[in-house]
C-alpha positions, 0 to 999 in steps of 0.5 A: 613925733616929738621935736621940743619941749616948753616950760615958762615959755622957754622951748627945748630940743630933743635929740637922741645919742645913739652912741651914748644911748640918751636923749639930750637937747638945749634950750633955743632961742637964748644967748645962754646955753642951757643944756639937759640930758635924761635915759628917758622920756620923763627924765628928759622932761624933768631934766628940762623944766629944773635946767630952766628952773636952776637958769631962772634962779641962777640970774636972780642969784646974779642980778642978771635977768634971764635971755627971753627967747627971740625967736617965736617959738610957741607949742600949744597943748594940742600939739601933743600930749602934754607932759607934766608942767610943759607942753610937748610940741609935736611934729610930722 
């Protein structure tokens, strides 16, 4: 089963709305809040890696440096099958 996604070392969650039928999640670990949605798989996934992206260009735009994640959350490849520019991080 899936539980995060991980693109330049950010780590996302991935939850699932059964009423709004959509997965969605944020990015853990930050101050900031970044959030992302998608009606599938792969759109969650690409709606993840451009949040992180529009993030990291958002804090160049502002002189802000981006929130490094506190928290030690690392996935490896091996966790799960790999996704397209991120790592999957699988669980039980």
């Amino acid at each position: 089963m899936v539980r995060a996604l991980q693109y330049k070392g950010y780590v996302g969650s991935v939850l699932y709305s059964a009423e709004d039928k959509v997965l969605h999640g944020r990015v853990l670990g930050i101050r900031d809040m970044i959030s992302y949605g998608g009606t599938g798989v792969r759109s969650l996934e690409k709606n993840f890696r451009d949040a992180v992206d529009e993030y990291m260009a958002f804090c160049a735009a502002e002189g802000k440096t981006p929130d490094a994640p506190f928290m030690n959350l690392q996935c490896s490849d091996s966790a799960g099958p790999a996704s397209a520019g991120g790592a999957v991080c699988g669980g039980a």
